[in-house]
C-alpha positions in Angstrom: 57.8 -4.0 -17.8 54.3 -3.7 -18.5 51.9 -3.7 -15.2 49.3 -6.7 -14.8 46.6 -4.6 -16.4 48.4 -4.4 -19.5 49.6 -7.7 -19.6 46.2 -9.0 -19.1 45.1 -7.4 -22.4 47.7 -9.1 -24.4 46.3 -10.3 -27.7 46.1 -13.7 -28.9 49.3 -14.8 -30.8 48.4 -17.2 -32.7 46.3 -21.2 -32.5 47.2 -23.9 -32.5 45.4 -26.8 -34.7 45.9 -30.5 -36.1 46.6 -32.0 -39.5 45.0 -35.4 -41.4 48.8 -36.2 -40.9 48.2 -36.6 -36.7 50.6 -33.8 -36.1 50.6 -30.7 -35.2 50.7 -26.9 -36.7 50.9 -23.2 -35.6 49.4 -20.2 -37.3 50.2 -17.3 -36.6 48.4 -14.0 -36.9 49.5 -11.2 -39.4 52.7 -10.0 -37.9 52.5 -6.4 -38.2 50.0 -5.6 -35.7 50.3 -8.4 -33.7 54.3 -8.8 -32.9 54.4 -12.5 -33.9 56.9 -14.5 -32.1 58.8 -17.5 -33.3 58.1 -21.0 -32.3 61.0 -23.2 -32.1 59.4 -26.4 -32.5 55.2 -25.3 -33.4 55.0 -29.8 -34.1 56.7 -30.7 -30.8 58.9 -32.9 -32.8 61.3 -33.5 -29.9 59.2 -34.7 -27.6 59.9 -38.5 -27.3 56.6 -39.7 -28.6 53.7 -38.1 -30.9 51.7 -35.7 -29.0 48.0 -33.7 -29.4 47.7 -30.4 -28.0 45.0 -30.2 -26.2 44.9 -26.6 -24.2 46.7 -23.9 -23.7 46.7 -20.9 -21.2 49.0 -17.7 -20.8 52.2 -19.3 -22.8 52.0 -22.6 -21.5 50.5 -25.9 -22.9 49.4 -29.1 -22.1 49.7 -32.3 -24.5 48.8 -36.0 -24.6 51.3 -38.7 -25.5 49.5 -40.6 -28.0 50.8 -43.7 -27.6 51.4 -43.5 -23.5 48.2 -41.3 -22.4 51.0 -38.8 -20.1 50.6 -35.8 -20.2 53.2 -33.2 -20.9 53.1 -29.2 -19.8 55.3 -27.6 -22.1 56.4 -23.4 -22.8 56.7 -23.3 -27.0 58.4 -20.5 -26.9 61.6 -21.5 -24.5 61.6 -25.2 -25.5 61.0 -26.2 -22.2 58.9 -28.8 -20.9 57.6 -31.2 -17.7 56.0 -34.8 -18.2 53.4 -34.8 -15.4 53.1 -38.2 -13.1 50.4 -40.7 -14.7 47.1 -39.5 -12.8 44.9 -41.7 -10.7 41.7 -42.3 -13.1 41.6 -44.1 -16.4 41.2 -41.0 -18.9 41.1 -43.6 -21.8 43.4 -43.3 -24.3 41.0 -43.9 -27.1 38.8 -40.8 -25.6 38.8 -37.6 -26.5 39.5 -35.4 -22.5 38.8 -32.5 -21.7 41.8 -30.3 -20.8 42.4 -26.8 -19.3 45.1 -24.9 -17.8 44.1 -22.2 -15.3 46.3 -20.7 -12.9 45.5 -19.8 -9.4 43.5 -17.0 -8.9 45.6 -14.1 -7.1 46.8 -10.9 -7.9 50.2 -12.2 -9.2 49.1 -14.6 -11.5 47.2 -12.1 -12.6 49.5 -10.6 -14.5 51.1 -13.7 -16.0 50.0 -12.9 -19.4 53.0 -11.1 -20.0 56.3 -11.6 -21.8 58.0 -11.6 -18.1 56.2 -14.0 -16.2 58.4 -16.2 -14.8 56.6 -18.9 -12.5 52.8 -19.1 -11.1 51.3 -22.5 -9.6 48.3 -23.6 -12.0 46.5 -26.6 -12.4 45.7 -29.1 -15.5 42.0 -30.1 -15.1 40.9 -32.6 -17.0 37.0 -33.9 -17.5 36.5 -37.6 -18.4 33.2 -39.9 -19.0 32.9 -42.7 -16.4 29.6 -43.7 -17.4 27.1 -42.4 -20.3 26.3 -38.9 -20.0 28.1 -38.9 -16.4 31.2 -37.2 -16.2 34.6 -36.8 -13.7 37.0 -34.4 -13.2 40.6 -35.0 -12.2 43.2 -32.3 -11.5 47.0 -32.0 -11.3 48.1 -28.9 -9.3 51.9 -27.9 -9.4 51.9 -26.9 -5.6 51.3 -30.8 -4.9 53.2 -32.2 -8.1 50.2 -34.5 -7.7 46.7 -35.8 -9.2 43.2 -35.3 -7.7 40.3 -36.7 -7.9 37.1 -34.4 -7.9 34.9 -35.0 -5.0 31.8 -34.8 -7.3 30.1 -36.1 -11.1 28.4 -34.7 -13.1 25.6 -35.6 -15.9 25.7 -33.0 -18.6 25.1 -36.0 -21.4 28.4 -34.7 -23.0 31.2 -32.2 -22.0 32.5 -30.6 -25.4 35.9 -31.4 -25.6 37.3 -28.4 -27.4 35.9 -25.9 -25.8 37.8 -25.8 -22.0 38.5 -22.3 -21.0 40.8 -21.1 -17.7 39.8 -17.9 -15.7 39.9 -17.1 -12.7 41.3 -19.8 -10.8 38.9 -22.3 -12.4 38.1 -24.3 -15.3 35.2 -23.6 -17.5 34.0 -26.0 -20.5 30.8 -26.4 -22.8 28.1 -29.3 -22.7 25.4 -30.4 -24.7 23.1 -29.7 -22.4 23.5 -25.9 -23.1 25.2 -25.3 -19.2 28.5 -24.8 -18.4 30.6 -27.1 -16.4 33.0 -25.4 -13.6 35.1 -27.2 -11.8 37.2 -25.1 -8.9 40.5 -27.1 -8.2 41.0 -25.2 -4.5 37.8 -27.2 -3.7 37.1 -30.0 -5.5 33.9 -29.0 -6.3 32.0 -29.6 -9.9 28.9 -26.9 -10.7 26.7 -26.6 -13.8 26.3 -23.2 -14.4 23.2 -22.3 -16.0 24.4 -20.1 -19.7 23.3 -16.4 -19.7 19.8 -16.3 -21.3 21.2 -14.3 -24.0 22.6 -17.5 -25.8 18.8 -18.8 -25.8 17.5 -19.5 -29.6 21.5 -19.1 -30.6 23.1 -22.1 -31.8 25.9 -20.2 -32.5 28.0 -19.2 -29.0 31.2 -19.9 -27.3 33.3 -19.4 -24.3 36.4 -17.9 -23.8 38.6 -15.4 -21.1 38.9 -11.4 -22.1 41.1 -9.4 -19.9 41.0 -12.2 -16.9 37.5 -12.7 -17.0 35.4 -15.8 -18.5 33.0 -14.5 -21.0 30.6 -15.3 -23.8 29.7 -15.0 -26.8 26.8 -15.5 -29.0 25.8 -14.5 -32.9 22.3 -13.7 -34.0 22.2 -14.9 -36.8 19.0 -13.1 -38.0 20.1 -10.0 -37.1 23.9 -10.5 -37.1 24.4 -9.2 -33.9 27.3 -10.2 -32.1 27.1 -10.3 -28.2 29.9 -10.4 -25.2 29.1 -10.9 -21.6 31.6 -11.6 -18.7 30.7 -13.6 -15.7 30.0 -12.4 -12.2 30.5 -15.3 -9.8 28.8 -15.8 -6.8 29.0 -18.1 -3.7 27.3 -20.7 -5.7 26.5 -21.5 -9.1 22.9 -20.5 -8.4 24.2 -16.7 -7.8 25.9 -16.2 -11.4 25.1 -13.0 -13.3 26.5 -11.6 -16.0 27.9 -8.4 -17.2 27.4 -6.7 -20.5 30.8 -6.2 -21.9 29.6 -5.3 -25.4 28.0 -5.6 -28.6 28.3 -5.2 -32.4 26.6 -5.1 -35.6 28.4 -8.0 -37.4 28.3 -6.5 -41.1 31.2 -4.9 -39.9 33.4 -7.5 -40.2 31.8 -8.8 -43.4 29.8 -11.3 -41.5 27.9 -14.6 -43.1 26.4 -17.6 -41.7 29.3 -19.8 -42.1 31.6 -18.2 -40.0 32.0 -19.3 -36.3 32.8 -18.2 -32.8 35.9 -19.1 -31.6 37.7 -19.6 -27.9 38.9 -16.1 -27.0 42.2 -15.2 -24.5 43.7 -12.6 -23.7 42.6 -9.4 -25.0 39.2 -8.0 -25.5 38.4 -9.5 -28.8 35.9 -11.9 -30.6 37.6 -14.6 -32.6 35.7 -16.4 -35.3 36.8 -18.6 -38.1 35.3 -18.3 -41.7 35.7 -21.4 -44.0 34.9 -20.0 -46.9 38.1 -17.8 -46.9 39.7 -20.2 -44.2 40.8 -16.9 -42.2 40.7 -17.3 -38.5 39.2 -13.5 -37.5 39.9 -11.0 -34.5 37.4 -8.3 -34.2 37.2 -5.9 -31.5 34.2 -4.8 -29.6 33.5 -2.3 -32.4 33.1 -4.9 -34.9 36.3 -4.3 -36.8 38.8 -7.2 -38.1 41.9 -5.9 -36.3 44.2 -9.2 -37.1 44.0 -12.3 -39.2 45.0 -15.8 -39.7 45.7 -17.3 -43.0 44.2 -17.9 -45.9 44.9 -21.9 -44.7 45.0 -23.2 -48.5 45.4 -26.6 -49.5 43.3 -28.5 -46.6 46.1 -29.6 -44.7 44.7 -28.2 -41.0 41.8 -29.5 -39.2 39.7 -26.3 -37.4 40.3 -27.1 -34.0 41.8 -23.7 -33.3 43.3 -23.8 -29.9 44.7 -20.2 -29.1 48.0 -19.1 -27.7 49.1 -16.3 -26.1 53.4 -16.2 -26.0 54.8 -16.0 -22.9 57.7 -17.1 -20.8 55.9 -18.2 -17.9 58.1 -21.3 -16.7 56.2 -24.3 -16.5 57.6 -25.5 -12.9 60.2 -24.3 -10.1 63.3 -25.6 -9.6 62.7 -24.6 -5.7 59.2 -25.8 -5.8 60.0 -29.1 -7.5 62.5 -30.2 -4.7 63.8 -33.8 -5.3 63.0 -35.1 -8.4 63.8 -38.3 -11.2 64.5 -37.1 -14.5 64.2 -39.3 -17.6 66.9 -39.0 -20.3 64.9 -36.1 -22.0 65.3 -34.3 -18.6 61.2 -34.2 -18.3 60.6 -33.8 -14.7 58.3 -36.9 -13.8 57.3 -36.9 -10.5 58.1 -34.8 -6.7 59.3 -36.8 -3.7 56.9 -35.9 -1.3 57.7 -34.1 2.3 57.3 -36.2 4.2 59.2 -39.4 2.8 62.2 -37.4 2.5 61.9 -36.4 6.0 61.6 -40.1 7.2 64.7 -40.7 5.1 66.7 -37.8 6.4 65.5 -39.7 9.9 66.3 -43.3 9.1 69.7 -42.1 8.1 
């Protein structure tokens, strides 16, 4: 088995996407260098209602029922998954959340990445507007089997809704007012976090995790340089500093200002997506194109690249899960709490 280091540098597997059809796809990259594993069911056709991915973290991913607004936790790989209970908040199913999966920050989740990982608690964060430009977070966390409602709002005009990222034990996504939201599920607590002043003048950057850590990334166009810098956190979100983690001349790569960054996971690697030759890009931090995706011919994909690593992490515990109703599709909908079946055991 490999050690958390190595499974932390586990390379992205694939992304998932959408099609004008409202359903969805898997690509995978080449798989000669990258070891691609089968997908059952890449469309979720079994599940008992239309669904929309909307993130993924270390092998497991989170969808939306389109036509019941539950969402669903789900492993592609093992065919396995969990219908969460309905949360507390009105996420509106006509909106467009913002979802991440991140699991809790300790040294055994740590090493989740890998093909072996068996069960680690995480938490589905999801931001949602309340008012215009003001923001909410609610989070489901698996030790609970139970929504929560951030203790603070935000106002960050609009949080981007692809772009939610999980590392280190929190949850990460872009806004238009050029910081980054963070939202720790241990605490409750919502910061804006100030982007590194590399990204400044850049219209081209993007978030993502390398090797456990939240990063990013930014293009000069001018000078087609491509940046990476990790996040140091602090006590506060006034004490973040960043980390040079590298840098690349994009030529390299064949670079033009078309292409874009996209979310990175797993391994140390840039991913960007070039619509001219509709090739979703890997590129390591010496500016070489180590894996690709596609050509996607024919138009029948929407970009909104959503990457997966493969993993068999389960997505609950039958120990941790305790009492529970199943539905006829054996999703597990809800966890009889503690206490109420102590009281029972009492009464009886």
């Amino acid at each position: 088995d490999a050690s958390p280091e190595q499974r932390l540098t586990r390379p992205l597997s694939g992304m998932f996407h959408h099609t004008p059809f409202d359903s969805v796809a898997y690509a995978a990259f080449d798989p000669v260098r990258s070891a691609k594993q089968l997908i059952p069911d890449p469309a979720f056709s079994a599940f008992p209602e239309r669904v929309s991915v909307l993130a993924s973290s270390r092998g497991l991913v989170c969808l939306r029922g389109c036509a019941t607004g539950f969402y669903y936790v789900a492993n592609p790989l093992t065919f396995r998954r969990v219908r969460l209970p309905y949360q507390n908040r009105d996420h509106r199913l006509d909106a467009d959340p913002a979802v991440v999966i991140t699991f809790e920050d300790d040294e055994d989740a740590a090493g989740a990445v890998g093909l072996g990982a068996g069960f680690r608690h995480y938490h589905v964060v999801v931001t949602y507007q309340v008012h215009d430009g003001v923001w909410a977070v609610e989070s489901f966390s698996t030790r609970t089997w139970d929504w929560r409602v951030g203790d603070d709002i935000c106002a960050p005009e609009t949080v981007v809704a692809q772009s939610g990222v999980g590392a280190r034990g929190r949850a990460f996504f872009r806004t238009t007012i050029g910081h980054i939201l963070c939202y720790t599920p241990e605490t409750g607590c919502v910061d804006l976090i100030p982007a590194p002043q590399e990204v400044e003048g850049r219209k081209d950057w993007e978030i993502g995790e390398m090797e456990g850590n939240f990063c990013v990334a930014c293009v000069d166009q001018a000078a087609k340089e491509v940046a990476v810098l990790y996040m140091v956190p602090g006590d506060s979100a006034d004490q973040v500093t960043w980390a040079w983690a590298g840098q690349f001349h994009a030529n390299k790569m064949g670079y033009h200002d078309r292409m874009t960054l996209l979310r990175s996971q797993g391994a140390a690697e840039v991913v960007m997506w070039d619509p001219l030759e509709q090739l979703v890009l890997a590129v390591d931090f010496d500016g070489r194109v180590t894996r690709s995706i596609g050509p996607l011919s024919g138009g029948m994909y929407y970009s909104d690249f959503i990457p997966y690593v493969n993993s068999y992490a389960d997505i609950y515990s039958e120990e941790g899960v305790g009492s529970v109703f199943k539905t006829n599709d054996e999703a597990v909908t809800y966890k009889v709490p503690q206490a109420s079946v102590k009281a029972e055991i009492d009464s009886n």
